[in-house]
C-alpha positions in Angstrom: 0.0 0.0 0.0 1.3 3.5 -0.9 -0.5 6.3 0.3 -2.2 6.3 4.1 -5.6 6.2 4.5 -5.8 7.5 7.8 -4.0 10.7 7.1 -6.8 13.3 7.6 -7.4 16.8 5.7 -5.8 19.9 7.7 -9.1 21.1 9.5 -9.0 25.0 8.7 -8.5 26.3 12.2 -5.6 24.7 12.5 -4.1 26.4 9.3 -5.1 29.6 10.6 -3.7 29.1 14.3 -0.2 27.6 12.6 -0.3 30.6 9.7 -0.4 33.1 12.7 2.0 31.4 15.0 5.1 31.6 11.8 3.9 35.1 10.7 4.3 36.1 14.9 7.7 34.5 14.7 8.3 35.8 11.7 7.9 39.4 12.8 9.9 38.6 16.4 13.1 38.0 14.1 13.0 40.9 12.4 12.0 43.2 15.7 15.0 42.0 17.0 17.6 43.2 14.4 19.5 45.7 15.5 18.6 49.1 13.6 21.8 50.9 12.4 23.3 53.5 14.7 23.0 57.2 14.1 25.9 58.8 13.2 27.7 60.9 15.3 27.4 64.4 15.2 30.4 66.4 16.6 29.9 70.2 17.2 32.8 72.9 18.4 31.2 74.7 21.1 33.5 77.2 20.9 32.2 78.0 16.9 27.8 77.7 18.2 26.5 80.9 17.6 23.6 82.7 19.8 21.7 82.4 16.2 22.0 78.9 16.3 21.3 78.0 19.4 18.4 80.2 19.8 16.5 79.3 16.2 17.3 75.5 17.5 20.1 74.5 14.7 21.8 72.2 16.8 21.3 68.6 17.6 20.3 69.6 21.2 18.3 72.0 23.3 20.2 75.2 25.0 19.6 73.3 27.9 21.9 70.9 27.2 24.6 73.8 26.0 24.6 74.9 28.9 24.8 71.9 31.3 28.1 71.5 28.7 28.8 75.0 29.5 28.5 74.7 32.9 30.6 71.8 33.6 33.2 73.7 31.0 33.3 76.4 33.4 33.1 74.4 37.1 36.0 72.4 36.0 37.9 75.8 34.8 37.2 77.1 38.2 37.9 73.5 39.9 34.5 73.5 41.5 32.6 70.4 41.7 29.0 71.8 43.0 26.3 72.8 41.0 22.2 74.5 41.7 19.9 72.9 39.1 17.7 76.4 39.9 21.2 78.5 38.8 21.1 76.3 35.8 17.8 77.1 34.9 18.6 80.5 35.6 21.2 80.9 33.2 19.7 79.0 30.6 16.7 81.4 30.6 19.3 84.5 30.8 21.3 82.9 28.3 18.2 82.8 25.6 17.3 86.8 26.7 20.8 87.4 25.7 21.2 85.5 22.6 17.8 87.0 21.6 19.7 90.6 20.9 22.9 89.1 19.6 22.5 86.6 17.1 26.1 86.7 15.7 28.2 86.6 19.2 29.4 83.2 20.0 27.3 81.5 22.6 30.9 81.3 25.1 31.1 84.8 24.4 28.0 85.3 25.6 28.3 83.6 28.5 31.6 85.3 29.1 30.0 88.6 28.6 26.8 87.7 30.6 29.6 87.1 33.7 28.2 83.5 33.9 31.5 81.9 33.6 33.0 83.3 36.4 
């Protein structure tokens, strides 16, 4: 005898429940491949602009500026304590200042501003 009687037709549930299981597993491989990385962007902070940082043309927030700017300047003055109000502060002041001079280099601002003292 060459075939099997007793082998029984796929009952259509069961092709549904099986389809849905490989498209699940299907879709779990490809979550799980890594997406490629960014790349990098490196900025001079020295060379951002009150224009730029103002109108948002950098890949961060001022806010982030001037945590940069403020551990720039603690480390200058070898100080290792910081006010998350002063930081607020001075980012506010900073954007007020930056407002009125677009072209002046945001450390020259803060130089200017006294903020780096």
């Amino acid at each position: 005898m060459v075939g099997n009687s007793d082998a029984k037709p796929a009952k259509p549930l069961e092709v549904t429940v099986k389809l849905r299981l490989l498209l699940t597993s299907a879709l779990l491989l490809f979550v799980q491949i890594p997406a490629p990385q960014a790349q990098s962007v490196t900025v001079d902070v020295a060379k951002i602009t009150c224009d730029q940082l103002f109108k948002e043309e950098l890949p961060w927030t001022s806010t982030y500026i001037i945590l940069w700017l403020s551990g720039y300047y603690h480390r200058e003055h070898n100080n290792t304590t910081i006010e998350p109000g002063a930081l607020k502060s001075d980012e506010e002041t900073l954007n007020q200042y930056c407002y009125g001079h677009g072209k002046t280099t945001v450390m020259d601002a803060v130089k200017n501003m006294g903020l780096g003292k």
